[in-house]
C-alpha angles and dihedrals in degrees: 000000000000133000134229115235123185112215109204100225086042117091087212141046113251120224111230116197122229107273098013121107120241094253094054098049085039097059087034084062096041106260111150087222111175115257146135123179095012090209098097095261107110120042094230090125106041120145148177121247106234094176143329124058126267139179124240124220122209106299138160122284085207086058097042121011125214084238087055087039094058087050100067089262111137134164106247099216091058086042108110104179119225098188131004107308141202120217143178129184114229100262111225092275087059102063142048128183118208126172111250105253122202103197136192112210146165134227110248101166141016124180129183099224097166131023084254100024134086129196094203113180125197136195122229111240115165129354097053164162086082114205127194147146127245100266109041139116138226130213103231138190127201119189095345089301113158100281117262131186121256134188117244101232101179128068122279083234088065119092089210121084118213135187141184114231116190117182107245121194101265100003111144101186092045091043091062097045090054096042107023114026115114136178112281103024122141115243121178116228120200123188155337103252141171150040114260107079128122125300100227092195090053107116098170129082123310124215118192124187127181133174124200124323079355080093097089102070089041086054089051090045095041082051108047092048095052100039088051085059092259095182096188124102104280113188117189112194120189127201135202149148098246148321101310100059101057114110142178082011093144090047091058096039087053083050092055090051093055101038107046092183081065126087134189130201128178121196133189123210096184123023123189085214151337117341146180090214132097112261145186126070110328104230086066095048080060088047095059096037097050126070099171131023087191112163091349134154133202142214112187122172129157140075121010095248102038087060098054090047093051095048091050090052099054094035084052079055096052104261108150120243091247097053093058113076126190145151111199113232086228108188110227074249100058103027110142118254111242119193114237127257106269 
């Protein structure tokens, strides 16, 4: 038995033998196929899933991560197909590889900027230099807590590191942010992570749409386009339930002044009364404002279901899968349960 997969950058449809991963039948028919250990340690074939199922043999979490994963990302030597497929490498735009960095650092600021929400800022001490792209998260400890995954919100340019905490019910890591976190304290930083950071090459409109405390990956994305002179339309939308949740409203509307090419758009999904501000669930607000999503991209991050809303919707328009780029806020409570490499 054996099972034909198309592979997007390849003139030609490869046969896979029952049993025999893509990248093995790929290089075995002469398709230079990106690729480097071929164990599933180091990232070099990864691929998206256009189409088709496979199955996935044991591979690194450091070369493929379950966020990726759930996204219809897979390593193609570790790819066995089950049915006709349909494959892409990650073009150059797709992909970033930064070291993984372990980092000791200490707490220099904390601010409340919402009644539920910390902008904590650390300082880097020992583990450094620390290299990301605009877009990508941390896993972060704080006092020894269970680790969660935070959003880098400055700059990689910038040498401080700074997070957006928001307290979450039961939450043990985010409680303790929001009750027992003081100045000077050492918090370990391991990273970067994640996929949905900012496409550098990437010269048509960007819509970026955060919900809550989502905002902090959309502010490091906003900032580092427009710092590097993007000239192309750039939309931020924010979404929240009501008054109280807004925050850094008067930043981005200061960006706006400055950069006319920049717009930003609050919207509130529940508010407590009348209001001047648009209102309803963000991802319709989108919907009504935008015509055309014509060579668009967009950064989502937020809650779970906001994200999926706001991906059906813009999918439903015609955006393509790979020009939409999340990466869900999943409490420890609601993570999706992936079933494990066989």
């Amino acid at each position: 038995m054996a099972f034909i997969v198309t592979i997007r950058q390849h003139d030609r449809p490869i046969v896979v033998d029952f049993g025999q991963t893509i990248l093995d039948a790929a290089l075995a028919q002469d398709v230079p196929y990106p690729h480097g250990c071929q164990s599933g340690n180091c990232g070099a074939c990864k691929s998206r899933l256009h189409g088709g199922k496979v199955k996935m043999s044991p591979y690194s979490a450091y070369a493929l991560s379950a966020d990726e994963r759930a996204q219809g990302l897979i390593l193609a030597c570790r790819a066995v197909p089950g049915s006709d497929a349909e494959v892409g490498w990650l073009e150059a735009d797709e992909t970033v590889f930064h070291p993984r960095r372990r980092l000791l650092c200490r707490v220099v600021r904390i601010e409340d900027v919402t009644y539920d929400t910390r902008c904590i800022r650390l300082e880097i001490e020992r583990g450094g230099p620390f290299a990301f792209s605009a877009g990508q998260y941390a896993r972060v400890v704080f006092d020894e807590r269970p680790p969660r995954d935070y959003s880098m919100a400055n700059r990689p340019d910038e040498p401080i590191l700074e997070f957006h905490v928001r307290q979450m019910a039961g939450g043990v890591a985010s409680h303790y942010v929001a009750e027992r976190l003081k100045l000077g304290e050492p918090v370990r930083v391991e990273g970067p992570f994640g996929s949905a950071f900012l496409r550098n090459r990437h010269e048509g409109p960007i819509l970026a749409i955060a919900g809550g405390s989502g905002l902090a990956p959309i502010k490091s994305i906003v900032e580092t386009a427009l710092a590097r002179g993007a000239g192309q339309p750039i939309h931020l939308y924010f979404g929240v339930r009501g008054e109280r949740d807004l925050y850094l409203e008067g930043h981005f509307q200061a960006l706006a002044t400055s950069h006319p090419n920049f717009r930003f758009t609050p919207v509130l999904s529940e508010p407590s009364g009348a209001t001047g501000r648009r209102t309803g669930f963000v991802h319709e607000a989108i919907d009504a404002d935008h015509g055309s999503f014509d060579g668009c991209k967009a950064y989502l991050a937020g809650p779970p279901a906001m994200v999926e809303a706001a991906t059906a919707m813009l999918s439903a328009r015609g955006m393509r899968r790979e020009d939409i780029h999340a990466d869900a806020f999943y409490t420890e409570a609601d993570k999706p349960r992936l079933e494990a490499p066989a």
